[in-house]
mmJSON file of the N, C-alpha and C atoms, coordinates in Angstrom:
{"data_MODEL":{"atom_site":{
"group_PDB":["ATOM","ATOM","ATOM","ATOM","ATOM","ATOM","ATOM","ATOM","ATOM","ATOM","ATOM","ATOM","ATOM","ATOM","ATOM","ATOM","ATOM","ATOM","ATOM","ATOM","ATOM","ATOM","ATOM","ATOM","ATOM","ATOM","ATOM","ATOM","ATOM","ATOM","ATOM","ATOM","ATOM","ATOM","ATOM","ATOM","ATOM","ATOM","ATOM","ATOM","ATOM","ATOM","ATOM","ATOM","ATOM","ATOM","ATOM","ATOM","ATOM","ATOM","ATOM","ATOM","ATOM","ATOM","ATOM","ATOM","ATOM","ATOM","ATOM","ATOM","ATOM","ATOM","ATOM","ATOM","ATOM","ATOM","ATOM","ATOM","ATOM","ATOM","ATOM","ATOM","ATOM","ATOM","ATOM","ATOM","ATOM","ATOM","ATOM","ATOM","ATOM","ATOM","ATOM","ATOM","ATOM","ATOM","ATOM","ATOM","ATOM","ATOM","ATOM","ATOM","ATOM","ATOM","ATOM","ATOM","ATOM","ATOM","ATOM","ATOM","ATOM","ATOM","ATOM","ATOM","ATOM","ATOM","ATOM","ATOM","ATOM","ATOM","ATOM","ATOM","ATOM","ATOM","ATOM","ATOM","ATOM","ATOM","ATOM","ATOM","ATOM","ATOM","ATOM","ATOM","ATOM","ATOM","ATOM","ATOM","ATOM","ATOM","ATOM","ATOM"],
"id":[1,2,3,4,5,6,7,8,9,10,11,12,13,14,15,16,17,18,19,20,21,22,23,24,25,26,27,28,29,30,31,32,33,34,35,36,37,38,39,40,41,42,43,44,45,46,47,48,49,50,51,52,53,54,55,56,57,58,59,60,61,62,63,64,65,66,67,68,69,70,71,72,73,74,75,76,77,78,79,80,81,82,83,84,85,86,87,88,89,90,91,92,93,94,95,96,97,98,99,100,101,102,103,104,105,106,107,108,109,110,111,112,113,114,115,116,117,118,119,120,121,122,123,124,125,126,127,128,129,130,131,132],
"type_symbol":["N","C","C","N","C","C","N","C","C","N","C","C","N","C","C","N","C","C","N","C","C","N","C","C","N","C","C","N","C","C","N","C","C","N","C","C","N","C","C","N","C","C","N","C","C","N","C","C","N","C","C","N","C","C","N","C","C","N","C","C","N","C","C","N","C","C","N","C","C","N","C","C","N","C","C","N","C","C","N","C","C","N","C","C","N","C","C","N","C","C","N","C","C","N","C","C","N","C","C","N","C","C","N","C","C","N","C","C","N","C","C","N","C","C","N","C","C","N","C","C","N","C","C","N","C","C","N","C","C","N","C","C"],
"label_atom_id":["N","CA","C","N","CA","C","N","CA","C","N","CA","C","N","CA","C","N","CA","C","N","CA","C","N","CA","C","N","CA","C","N","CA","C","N","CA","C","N","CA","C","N","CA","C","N","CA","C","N","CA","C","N","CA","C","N","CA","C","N","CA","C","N","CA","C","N","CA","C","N","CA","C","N","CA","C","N","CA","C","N","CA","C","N","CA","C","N","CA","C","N","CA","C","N","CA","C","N","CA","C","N","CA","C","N","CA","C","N","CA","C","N","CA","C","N","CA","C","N","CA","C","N","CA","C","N","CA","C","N","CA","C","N","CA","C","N","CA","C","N","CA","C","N","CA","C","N","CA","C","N","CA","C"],
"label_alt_id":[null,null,null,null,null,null,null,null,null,null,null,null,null,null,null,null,null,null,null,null,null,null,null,null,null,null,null,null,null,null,null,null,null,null,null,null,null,null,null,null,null,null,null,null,null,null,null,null,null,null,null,null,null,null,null,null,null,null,null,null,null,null,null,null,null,null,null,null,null,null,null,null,null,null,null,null,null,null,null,null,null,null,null,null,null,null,null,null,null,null,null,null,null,null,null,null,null,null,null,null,null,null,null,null,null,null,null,null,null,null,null,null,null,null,null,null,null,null,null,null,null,null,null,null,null,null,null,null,null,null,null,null],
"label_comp_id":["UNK","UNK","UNK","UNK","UNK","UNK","UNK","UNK","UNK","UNK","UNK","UNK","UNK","UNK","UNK","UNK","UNK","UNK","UNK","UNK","UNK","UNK","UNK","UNK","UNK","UNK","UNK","UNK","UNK","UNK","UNK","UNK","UNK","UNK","UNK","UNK","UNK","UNK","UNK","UNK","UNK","UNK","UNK","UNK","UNK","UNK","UNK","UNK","UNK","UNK","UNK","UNK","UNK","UNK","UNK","UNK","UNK","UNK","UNK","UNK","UNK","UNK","UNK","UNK","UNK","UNK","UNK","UNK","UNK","UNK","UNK","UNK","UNK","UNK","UNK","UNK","UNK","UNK","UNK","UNK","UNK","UNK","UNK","UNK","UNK","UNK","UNK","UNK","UNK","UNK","UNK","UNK","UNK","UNK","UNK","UNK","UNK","UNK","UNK","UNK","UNK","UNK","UNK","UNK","UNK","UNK","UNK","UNK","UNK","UNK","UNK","UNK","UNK","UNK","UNK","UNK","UNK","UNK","UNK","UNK","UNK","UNK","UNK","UNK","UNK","UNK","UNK","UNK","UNK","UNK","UNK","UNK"],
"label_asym_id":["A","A","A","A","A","A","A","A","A","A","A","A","A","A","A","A","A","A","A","A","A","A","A","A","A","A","A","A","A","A","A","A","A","A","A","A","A","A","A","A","A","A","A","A","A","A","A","A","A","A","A","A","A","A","A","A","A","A","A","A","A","A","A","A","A","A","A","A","A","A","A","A","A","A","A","A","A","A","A","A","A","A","A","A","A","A","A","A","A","A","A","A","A","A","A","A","A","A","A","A","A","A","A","A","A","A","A","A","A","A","A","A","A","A","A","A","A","A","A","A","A","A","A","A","A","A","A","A","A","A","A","A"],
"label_entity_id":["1","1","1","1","1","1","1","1","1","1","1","1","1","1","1","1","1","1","1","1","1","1","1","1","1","1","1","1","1","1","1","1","1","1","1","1","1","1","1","1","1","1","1","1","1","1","1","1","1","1","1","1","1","1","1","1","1","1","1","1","1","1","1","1","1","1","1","1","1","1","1","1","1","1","1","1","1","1","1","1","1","1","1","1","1","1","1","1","1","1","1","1","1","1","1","1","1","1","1","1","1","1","1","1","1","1","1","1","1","1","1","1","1","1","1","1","1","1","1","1","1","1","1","1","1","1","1","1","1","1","1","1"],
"label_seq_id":[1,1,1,2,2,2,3,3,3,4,4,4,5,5,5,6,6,6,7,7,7,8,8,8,9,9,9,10,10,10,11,11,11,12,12,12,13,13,13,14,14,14,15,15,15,16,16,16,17,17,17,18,18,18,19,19,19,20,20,20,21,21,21,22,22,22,23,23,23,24,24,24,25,25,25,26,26,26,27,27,27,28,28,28,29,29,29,30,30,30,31,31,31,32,32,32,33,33,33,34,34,34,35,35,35,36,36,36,37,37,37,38,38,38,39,39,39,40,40,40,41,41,41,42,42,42,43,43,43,44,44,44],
"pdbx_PDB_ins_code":[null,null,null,null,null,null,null,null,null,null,null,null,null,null,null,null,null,null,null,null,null,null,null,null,null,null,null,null,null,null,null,null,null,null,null,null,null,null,null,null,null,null,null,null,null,null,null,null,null,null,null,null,null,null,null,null,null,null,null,null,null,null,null,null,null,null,null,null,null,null,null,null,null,null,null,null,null,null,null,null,null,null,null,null,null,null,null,null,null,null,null,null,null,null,null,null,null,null,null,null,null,null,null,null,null,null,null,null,null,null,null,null,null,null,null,null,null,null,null,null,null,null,null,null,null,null,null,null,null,null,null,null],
"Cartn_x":[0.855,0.0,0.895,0.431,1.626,1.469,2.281,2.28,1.5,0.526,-0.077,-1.185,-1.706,-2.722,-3.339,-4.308,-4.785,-6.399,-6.963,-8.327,-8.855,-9.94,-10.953,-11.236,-11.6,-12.116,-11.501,-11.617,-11.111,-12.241,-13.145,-14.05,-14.38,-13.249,-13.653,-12.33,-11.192,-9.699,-9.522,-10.985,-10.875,-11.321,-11.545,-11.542,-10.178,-9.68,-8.368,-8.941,-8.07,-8.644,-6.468,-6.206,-4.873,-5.109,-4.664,-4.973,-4.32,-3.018,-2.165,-3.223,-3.471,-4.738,-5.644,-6.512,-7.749,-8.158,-7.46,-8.485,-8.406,-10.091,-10.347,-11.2,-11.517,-12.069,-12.406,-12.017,-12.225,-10.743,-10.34,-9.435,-9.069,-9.929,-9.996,-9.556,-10.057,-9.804,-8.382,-8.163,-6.687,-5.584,-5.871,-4.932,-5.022,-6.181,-6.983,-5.76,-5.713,-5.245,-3.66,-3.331,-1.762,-1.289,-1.989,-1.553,-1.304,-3.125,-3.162,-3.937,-5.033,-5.76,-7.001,-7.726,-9.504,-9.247,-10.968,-11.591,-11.263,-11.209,-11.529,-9.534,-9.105,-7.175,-7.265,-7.837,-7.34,-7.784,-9.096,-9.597,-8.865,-8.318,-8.103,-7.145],
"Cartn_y":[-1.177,0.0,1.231,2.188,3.086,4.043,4.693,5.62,6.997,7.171,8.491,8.153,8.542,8.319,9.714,9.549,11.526,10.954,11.883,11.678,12.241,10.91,11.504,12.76,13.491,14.558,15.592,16.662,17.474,17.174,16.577,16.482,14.965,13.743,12.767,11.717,12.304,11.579,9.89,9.594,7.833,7.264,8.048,7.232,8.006,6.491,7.417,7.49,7.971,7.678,7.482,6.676,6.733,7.139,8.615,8.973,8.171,7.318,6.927,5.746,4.878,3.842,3.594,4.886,4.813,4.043,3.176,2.575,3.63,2.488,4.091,3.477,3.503,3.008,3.647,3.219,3.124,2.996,3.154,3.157,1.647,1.062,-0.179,-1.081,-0.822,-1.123,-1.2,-0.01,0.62,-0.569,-0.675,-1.648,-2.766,-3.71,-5.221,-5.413,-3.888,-4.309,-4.474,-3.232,-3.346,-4.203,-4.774,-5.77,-7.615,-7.205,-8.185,-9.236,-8.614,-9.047,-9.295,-10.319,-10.256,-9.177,-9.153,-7.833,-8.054,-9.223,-8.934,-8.883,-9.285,-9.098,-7.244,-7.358,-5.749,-4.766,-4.976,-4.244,-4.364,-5.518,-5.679,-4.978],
"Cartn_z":[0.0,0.0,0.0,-0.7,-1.023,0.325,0.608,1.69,2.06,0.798,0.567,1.305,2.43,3.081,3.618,3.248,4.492,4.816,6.293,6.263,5.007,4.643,3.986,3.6,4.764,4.899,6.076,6.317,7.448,8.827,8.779,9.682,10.359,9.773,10.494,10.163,11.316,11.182,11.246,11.789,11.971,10.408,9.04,8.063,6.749,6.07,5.484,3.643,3.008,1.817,1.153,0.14,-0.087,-1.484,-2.023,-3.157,-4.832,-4.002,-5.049,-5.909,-4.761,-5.117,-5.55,-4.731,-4.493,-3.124,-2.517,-1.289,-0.428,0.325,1.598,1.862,3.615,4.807,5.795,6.84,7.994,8.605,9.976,10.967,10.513,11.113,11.584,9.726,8.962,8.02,7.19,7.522,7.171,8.055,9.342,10.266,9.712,9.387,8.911,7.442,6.756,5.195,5.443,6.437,6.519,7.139,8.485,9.582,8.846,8.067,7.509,8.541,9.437,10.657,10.436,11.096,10.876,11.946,11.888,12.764,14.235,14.495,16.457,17.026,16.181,16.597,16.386,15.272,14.799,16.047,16.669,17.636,18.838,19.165,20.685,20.471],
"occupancy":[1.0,1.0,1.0,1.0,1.0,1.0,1.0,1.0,1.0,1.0,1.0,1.0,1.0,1.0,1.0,1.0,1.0,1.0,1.0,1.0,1.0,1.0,1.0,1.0,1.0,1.0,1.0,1.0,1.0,1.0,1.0,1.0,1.0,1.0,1.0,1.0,1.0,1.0,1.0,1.0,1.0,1.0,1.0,1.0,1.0,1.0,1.0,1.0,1.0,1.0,1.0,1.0,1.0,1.0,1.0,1.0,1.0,1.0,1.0,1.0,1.0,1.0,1.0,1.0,1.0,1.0,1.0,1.0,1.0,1.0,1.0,1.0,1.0,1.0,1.0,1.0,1.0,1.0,1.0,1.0,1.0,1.0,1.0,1.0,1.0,1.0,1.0,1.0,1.0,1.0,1.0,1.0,1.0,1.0,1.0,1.0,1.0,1.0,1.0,1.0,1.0,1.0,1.0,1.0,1.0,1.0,1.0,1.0,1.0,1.0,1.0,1.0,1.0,1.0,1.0,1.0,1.0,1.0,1.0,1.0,1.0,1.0,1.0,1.0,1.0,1.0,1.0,1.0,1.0,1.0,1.0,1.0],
"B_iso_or_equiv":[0.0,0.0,0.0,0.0,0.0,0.0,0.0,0.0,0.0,0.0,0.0,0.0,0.0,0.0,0.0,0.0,0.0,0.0,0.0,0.0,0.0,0.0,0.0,0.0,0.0,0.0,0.0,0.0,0.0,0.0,0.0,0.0,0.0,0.0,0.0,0.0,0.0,0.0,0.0,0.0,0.0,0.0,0.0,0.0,0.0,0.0,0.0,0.0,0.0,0.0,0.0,0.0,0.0,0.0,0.0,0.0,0.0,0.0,0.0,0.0,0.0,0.0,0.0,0.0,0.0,0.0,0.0,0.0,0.0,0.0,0.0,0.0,0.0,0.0,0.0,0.0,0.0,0.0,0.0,0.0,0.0,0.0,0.0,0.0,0.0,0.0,0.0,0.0,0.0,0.0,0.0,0.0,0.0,0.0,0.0,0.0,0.0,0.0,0.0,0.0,0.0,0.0,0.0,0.0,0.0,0.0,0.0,0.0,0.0,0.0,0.0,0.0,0.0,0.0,0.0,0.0,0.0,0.0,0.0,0.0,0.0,0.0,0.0,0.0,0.0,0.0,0.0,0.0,0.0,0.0,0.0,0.0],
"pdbx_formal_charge":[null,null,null,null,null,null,null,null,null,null,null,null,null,null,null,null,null,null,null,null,null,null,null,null,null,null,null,null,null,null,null,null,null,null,null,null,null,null,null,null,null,null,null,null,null,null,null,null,null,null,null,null,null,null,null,null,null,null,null,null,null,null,null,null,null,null,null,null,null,null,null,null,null,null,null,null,null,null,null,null,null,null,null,null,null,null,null,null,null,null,null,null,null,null,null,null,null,null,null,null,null,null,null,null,null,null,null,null,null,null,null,null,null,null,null,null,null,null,null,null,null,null,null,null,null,null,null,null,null,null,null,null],
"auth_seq_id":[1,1,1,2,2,2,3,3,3,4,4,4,5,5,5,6,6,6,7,7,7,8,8,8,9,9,9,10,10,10,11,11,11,12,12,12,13,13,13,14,14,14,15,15,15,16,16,16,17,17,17,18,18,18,19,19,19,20,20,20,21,21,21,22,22,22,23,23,23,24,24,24,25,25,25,26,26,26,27,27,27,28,28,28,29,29,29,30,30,30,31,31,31,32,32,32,33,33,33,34,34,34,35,35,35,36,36,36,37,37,37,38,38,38,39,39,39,40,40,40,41,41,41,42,42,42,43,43,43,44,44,44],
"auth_comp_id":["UNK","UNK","UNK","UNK","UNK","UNK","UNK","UNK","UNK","UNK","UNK","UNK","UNK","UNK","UNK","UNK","UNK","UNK","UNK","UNK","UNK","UNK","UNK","UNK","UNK","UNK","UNK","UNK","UNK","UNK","UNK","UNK","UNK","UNK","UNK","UNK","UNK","UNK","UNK","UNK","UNK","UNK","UNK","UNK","UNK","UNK","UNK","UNK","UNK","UNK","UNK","UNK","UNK","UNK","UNK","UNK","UNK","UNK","UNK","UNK","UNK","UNK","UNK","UNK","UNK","UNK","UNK","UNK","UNK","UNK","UNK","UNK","UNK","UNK","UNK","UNK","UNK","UNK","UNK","UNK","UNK","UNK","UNK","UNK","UNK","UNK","UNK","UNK","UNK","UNK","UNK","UNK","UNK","UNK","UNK","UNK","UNK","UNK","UNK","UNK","UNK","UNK","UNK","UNK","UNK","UNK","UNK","UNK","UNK","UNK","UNK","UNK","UNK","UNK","UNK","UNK","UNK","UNK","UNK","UNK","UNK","UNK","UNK","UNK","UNK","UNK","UNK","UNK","UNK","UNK","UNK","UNK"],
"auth_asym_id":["A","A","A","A","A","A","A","A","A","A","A","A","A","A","A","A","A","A","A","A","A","A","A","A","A","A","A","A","A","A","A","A","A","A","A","A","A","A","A","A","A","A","A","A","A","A","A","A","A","A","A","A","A","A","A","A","A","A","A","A","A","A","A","A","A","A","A","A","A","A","A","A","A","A","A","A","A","A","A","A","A","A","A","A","A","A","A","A","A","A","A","A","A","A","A","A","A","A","A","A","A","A","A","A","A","A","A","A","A","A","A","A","A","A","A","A","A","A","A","A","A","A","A","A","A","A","A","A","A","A","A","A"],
"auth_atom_id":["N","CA","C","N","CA","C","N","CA","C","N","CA","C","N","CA","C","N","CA","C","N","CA","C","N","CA","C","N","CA","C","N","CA","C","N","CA","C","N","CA","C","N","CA","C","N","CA","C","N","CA","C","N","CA","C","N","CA","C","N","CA","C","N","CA","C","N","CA","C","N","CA","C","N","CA","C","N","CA","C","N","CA","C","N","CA","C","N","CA","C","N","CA","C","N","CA","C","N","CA","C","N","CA","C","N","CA","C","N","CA","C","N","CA","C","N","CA","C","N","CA","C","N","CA","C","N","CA","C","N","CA","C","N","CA","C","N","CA","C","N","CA","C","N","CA","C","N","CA","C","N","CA","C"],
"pdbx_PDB_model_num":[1,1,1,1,1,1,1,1,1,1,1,1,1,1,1,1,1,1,1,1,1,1,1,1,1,1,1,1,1,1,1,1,1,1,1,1,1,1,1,1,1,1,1,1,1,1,1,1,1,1,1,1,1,1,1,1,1,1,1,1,1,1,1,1,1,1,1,1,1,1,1,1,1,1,1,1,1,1,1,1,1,1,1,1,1,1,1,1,1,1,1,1,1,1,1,1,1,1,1,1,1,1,1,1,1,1,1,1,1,1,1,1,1,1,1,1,1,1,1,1,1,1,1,1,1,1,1,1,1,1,1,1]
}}}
């Protein structure tokens, strides 16, 4: 995943968007793709 990441938006820092790509989520999402985690590791 390339390194270009910014919030979405100026109004809600827990979702990212990566302009080089296109992907874009959620917090939690962003950790799951890079970690490479299901959901309940990624949370704890």
């Amino acid at each position: 995943m390339p390194d270009r990441l910014y919030p979405a938006d100026g109004s809600s820092p827990a979702h990212y968007h990566c302009f080089a790509c296109g992907t874009h989520g959620s917090a939690i999402d962003l950790v799951k793709q890079v970690e490479g985690l299901e959901f309940l590791p990624t949370v704890q």
